[in-house]
C-alpha positions in Angstrom: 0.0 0.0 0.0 1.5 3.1 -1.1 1.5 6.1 1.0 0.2 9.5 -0.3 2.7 12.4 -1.7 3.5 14.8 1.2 2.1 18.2 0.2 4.6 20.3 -1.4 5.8 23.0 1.2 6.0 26.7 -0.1 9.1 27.8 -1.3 10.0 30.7 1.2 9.8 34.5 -0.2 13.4 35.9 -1.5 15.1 37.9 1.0 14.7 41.4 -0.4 17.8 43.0 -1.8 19.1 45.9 -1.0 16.6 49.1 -1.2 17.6 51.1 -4.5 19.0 55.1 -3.2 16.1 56.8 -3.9 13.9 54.4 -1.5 16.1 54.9 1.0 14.9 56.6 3.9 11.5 56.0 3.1 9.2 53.6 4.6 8.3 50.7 2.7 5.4 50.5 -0.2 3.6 47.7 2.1 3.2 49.6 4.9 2.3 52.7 3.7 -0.5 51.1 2.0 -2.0 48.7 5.4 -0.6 51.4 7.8 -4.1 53.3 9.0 -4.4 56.5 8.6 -6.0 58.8 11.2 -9.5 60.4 10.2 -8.3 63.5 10.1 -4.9 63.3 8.2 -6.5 65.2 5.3 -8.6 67.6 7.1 -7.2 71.1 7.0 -5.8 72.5 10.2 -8.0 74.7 12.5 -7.9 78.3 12.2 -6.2 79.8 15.3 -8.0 82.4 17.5 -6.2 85.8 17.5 -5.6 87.0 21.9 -3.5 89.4 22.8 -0.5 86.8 23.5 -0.9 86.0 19.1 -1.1 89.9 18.9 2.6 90.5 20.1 4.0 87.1 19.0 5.3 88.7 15.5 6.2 92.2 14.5 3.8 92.0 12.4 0.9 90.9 14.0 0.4 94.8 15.8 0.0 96.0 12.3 -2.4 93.7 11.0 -4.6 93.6 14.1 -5.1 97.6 14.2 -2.7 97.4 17.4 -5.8 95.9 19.2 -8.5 97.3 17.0 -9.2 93.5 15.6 -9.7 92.0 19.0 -12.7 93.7 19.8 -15.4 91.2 20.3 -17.9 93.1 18.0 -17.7 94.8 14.9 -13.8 94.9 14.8 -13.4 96.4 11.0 -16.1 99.2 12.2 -13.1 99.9 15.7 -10.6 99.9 13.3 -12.2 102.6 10.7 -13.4 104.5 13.7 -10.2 104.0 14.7 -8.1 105.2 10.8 -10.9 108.2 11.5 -8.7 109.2 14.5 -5.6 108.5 13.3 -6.3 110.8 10.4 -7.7 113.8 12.4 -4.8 113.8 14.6 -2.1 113.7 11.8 -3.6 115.0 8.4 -2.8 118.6 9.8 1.2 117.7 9.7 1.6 116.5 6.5 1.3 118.0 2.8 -0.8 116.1 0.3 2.3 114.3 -0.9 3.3 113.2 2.1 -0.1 112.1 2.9 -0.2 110.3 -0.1 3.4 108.5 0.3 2.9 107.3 3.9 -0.8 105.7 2.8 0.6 104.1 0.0 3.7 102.8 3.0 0.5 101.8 4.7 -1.0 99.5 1.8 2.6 97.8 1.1 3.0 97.1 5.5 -0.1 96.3 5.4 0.0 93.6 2.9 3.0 92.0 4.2 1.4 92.1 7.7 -1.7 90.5 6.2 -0.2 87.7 4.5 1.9 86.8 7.9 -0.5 87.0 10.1 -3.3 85.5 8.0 -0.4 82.2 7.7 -0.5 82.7 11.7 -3.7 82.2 11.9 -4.6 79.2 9.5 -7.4 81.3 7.5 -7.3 83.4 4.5 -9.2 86.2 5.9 -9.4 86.6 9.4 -12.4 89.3 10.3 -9.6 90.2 12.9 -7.5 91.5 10.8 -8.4 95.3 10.3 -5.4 97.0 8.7 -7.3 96.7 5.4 -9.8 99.2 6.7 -7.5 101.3 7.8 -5.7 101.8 4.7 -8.7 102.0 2.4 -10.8 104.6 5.1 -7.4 106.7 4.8 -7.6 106.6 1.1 -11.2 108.1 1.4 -10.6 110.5 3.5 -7.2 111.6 1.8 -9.1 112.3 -1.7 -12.6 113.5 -0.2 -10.7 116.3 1.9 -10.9 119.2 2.5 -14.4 118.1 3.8 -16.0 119.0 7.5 -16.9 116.4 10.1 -20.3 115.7 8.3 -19.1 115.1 5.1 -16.6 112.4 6.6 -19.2 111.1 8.4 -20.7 110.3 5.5 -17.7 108.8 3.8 -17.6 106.8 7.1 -21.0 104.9 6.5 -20.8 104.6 3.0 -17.3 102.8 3.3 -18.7 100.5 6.5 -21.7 99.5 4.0 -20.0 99.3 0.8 -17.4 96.8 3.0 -19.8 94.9 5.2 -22.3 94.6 2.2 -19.7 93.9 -0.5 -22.2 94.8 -3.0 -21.6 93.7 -7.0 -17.4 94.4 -7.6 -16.7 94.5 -3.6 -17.9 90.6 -4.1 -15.9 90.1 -6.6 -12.8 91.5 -5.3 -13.2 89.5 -1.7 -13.6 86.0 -3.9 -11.0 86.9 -6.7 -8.1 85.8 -4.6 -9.3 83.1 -2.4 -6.8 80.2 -2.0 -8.1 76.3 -2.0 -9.8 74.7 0.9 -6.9 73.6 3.2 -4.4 75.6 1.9 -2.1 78.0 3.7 -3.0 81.5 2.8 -0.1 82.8 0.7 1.1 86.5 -1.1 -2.1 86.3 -3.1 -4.4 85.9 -0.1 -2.1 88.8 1.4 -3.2 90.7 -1.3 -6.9 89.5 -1.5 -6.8 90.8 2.6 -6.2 94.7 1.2 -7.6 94.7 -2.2 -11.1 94.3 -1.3 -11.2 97.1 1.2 -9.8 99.3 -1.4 -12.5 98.5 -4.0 -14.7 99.9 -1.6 -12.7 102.9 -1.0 -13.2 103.1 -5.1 -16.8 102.5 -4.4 -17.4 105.4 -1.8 -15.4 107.8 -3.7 -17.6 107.1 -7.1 -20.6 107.6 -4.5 -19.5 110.6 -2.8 -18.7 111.9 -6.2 -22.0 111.9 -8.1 -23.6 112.8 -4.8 -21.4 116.1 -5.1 -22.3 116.7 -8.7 -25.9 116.2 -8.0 
């Protein structure tokens, strides 16, 4: 009586070679495939909350925020025109037209580095805290609507808080012409984006302000 054949055992797997130079240092195909990934992996990082710590963490933080003006817990664009408004009064007198000009258009160039920094801080391409925007652009308004009395400025004041709040027809477009991509970290264009908005409405205001004087 004859026995039956033994199963054949597997041949054991090669021993791998050596990993080729550009695999080295890199873990290997298998388990970066099995290996589990968390949930969130993907999922873009939180946006950060702006205190008064984050507010003196980075030179240019101060600028950005309005030094303060952003953190106020309501209406922190409206503090930091109020707050342009005063800036203005105090210094206008000082300075010729040209030299108003110049140190606005100083302003806008800070003020988009300091937006493009701290908007990176903070994880979010346009942080409501962020009010140097409105201080630039209300600057703007005032610089090219003077001379003008309190009232009149006044009235460039509300016009330019609901032109910006609003964002009616090419303020909209201008806030969603340089949005970055879900997820991503808000860059020179986003910087830029931050400013250019607010000075659409500055253009908006003026154009108001304009045809309500030749009316």
């Amino acid at each position: 009586m004859s026995l039956p054949p033994a199963p054949e055992r597997p041949e054991p797997a090669p021993l791998p070679g050596p990993r080729p130079p550009w695999r080295r240092g890199l873990p290997p195909v298998e388990d970066a495939v099995l290996r589990p990934r968390p949930p969130d992996a993907d999922a873009p990082a939180r946006p950060r909350r702006a205190t008064w710590r984050f507010m003196f963490s980075h030179p240019a933080h101060p600028i950005a925020l309005g030094f303060g003006c952003g953190l106020a817990p309501w209406a922190p664009g409206t503090v930091g025109t109020l707050w342009a408004w005063l800036m203005f009064l105090l210094f206008r007198p000082d300075l010729s037209d040209l030299g108003a000009g110049l140190v606005i258009g100083a302003a806008a160039l800070l003020g988009w580095w300091a937006s493009t920094v701290t908007a990176r801080a903070l994880r979010s391409g346009d942080p409501g805290c962020i009010v140097i925007d409105e201080i630039v652009a209300f600057w703007l308004v005032l610089w090219l609507v003077t001379p003008a009395g309190l009232g009149a400025q006044a009235v460039a004041f509300v016009l330019f808080r609901w032109f910006d709040a609003a964002k009616p027809g090419p303020v909209a477009w201008a806030d969603r012409f340089f949005e970055g991509r879900r997820g991503e970290a808000p860059g020179w264009p986003q910087g830029f984006g931050v400013m250019f908005d607010d000075l659409v409405a500055a253009g908006c205001t003026l154009l108001a302000i304009a045809l309500w004087r030749w009316w």
